[in-house]
N, C-alpha and C positions, 0 to 999 in steps of 0.2 A: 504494500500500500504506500501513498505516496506521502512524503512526510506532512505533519500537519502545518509549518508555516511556510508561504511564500514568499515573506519580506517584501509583501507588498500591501499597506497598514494605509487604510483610509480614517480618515478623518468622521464625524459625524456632520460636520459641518458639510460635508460634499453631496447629501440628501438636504440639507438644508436652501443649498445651492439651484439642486437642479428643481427642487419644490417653486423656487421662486423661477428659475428660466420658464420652467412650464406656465404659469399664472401671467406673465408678462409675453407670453408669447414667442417670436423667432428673437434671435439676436442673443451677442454675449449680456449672461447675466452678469448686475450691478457689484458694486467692491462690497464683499462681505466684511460686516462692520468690527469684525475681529480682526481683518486684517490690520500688520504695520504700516506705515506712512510713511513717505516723505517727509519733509518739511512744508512743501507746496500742498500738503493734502493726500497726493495721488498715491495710490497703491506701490506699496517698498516693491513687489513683485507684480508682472506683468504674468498675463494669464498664456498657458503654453504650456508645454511638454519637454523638460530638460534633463538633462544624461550626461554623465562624465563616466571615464573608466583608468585604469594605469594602461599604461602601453606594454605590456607583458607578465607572462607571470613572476610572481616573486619568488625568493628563497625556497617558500613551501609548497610550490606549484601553483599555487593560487592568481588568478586575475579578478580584481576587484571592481564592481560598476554599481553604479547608482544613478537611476530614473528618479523625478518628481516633477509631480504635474500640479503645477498651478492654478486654482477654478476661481472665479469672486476676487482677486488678489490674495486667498489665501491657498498656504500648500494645504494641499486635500491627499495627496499618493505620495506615497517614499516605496522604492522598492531597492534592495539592496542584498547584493549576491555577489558572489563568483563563481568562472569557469574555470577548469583544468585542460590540459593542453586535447585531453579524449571530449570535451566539449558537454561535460557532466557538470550539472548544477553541484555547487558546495553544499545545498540544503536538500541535494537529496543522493548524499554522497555517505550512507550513514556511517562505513566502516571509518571514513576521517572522524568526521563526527564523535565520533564514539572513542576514538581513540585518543580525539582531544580532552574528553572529558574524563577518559581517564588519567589523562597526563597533568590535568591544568585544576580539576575540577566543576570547569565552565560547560554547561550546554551553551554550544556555539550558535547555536538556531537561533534557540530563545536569546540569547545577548545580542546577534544579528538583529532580531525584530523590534529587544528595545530599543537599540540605535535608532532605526526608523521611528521608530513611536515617539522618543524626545525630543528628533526633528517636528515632527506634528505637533507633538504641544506645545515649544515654544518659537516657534517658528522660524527657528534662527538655528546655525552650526553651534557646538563646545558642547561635546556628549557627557554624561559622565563616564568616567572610564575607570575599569575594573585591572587592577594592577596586575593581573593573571591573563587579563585580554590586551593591553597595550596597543600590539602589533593592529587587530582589528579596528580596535577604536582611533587608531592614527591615521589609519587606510578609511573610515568612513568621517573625517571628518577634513580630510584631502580633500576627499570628493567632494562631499558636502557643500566647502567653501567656494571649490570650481562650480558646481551646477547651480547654487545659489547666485554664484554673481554674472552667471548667465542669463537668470531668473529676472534679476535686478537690470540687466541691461532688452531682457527681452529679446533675447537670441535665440529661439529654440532650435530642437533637432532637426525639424523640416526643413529650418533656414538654414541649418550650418552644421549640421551633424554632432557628431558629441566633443568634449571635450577630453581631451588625453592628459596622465600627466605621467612622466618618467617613469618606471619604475627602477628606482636608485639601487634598490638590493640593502644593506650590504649583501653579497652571493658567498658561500665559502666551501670548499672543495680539500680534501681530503685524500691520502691512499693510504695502503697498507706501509708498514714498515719495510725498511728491507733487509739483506741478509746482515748489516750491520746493527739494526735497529731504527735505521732513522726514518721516519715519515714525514712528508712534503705536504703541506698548507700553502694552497691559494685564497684571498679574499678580493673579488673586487666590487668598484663601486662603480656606477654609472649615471648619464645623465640622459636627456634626449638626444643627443650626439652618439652615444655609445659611452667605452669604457674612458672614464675618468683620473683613477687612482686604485689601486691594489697593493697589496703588500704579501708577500712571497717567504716562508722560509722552512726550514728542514732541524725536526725535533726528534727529540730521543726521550724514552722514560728511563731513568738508571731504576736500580732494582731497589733505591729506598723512595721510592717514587718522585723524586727528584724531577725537572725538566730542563733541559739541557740543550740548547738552540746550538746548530753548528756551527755558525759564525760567529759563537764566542768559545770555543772549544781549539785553545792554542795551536795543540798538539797537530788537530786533522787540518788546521788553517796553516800551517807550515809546510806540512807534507804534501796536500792537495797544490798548495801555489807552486813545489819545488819538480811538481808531477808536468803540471797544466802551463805552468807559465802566468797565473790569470790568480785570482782572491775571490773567493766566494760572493764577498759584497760585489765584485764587481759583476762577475755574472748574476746576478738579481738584477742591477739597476741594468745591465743591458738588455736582459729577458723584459723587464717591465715597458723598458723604451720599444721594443718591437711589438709587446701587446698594444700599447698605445697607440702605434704607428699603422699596425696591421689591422687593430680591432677582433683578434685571434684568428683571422684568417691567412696572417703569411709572415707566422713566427720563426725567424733562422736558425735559433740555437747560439751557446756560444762555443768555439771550438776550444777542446780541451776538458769542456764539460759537458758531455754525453748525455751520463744518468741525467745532472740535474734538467738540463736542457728540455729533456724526453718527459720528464714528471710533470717540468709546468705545463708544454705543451698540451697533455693529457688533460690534467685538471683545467686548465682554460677551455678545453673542449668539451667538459666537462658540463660547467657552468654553462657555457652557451647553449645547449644541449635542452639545459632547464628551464632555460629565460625563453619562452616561446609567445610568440604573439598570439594564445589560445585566441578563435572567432568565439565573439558574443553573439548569444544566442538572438535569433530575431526579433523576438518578444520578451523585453526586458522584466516586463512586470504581467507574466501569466500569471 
């Protein structure tokens, strides 16, 4: 069966709305008198159908969107979801779900819908946000502030489609150890351009659980430079310069450093791999 919320949370005021179009006949119904204002009077929001989403999925697969339809000048619809890159609703995705509230304690549905709801009641962005949700409530109140000041200028989706905005990540990519111990860490950040900043490097856990970064490990930073000709730090800052340069599509290596060359590669292909521009579904708010 299909889950019970769709994240998409009407108002009361939107039977209120259409009681009054009907009595008055064809034509947009008048500014419902709960709506905000301008200074001049005239309704904070203009009536229309607005939509913002990220430009990819994040960290956790997820792409985040948000519809709201504005009737009388007030918001009456908030609908708010994400897709994964298989084009699956998050709210009817239950084994995430489920595993989030195992992990977090949050039913992620239900916090999704309050979200929406506290847009409706006060009519404005700043949700409350539940310390265990963070990540969610930062991603609905993105959007929020983008579709709202769509709202406010009267741009809808008809006229101009939705609004995009970055999604920045942080992304962070991982392998296994290898036959020495060490394991390789990529993180990067991105903007609407692409990748921005990253940071790269290769850890060890010694056996008092220590962590032990190789470019501070004298001993393999002598032996490695006396091998290579080359310093660890420097094959990072040149690996990072060819990510930047290529956008992970035409990373060189540095010669001398093989393994590490080959790790980042991977884990940059990695990440990009997961950052997918999942398609939004055609019906934002079934």
């Amino acid at each position: 069966m299909p889950r019970r919320s769709r994240l998409c949370v009407r108002a009361r005021a939107t039977a209120v709305a259409l009681a009054t179009g009907l009595l008055l006949g064809c034509g947009p119904p008048e500014t419902d008198p709960d709506a905000l204002r301008r200074a001049d009077g005239a309704p904070l929001y203009r009536d229309g159908v607005y939509a913002a989403s990220f430009s990819h999925t994040g960290a956790d697969g997820w792409r985040a969107f948000l519809q709201v339809r504005v009737r009388a000048g007030l918001i009456a619809e908030v609908c708010f979801d994400a897709v994964n890159a298989e084009r699956v609703r998050l709210t009817n995705h239950e084994a995430y779900t489920e595993q989030y509230r195992l992990d977090t304690g949050v039913d992620l549905v239900a916090y999704l819908d309050d979200l929406a709801g506290q847009l409706l009641a006060t009519q404005s962005s700043g949700p409350r946000i539940s310390p265990r949700s963070v990540g969610w409530a930062a991603r609905f109140e993105t959007l929020s502030r983008m579709t709202l000041a769509s709202a406010r200028r009267g741009v809808t989706v008809d006229a101009a489609g939705m609004e995009y905005a970055a999604t920045a990540g942080p992304y962070l990519a991982s392998d296994e150890p290898d036959a020495l111990g060490w394991r390789a860490e990529l993180v990067l950040v991105y903007d609407a351009g692409g990748v921005v900043a990253g940071a790269f490097r290769e850890v060890r856990r010694e056996l008092d659980g220590t962590i032990r970064l190789k470019r501070d490990d004298r001993a393999y930073q002598q032996r490695f430079e006396a091998a290579s000709g080359v310093t660890t730090d420097a094959v990072t800052a040149t690996l990072m310069e060819q990510l930047l340069a290529s956008q992970s599509h035409g990373i060189d290596g540095v010669a001398g450093a093989t393994r590490t060359s080959r790790r980042f590669v991977e884990l940059a292909a990695r990440i990009d791999s997961r950052r997918q521009a999942a398609p939004l579904p055609g019906n934002l708010c079934r």
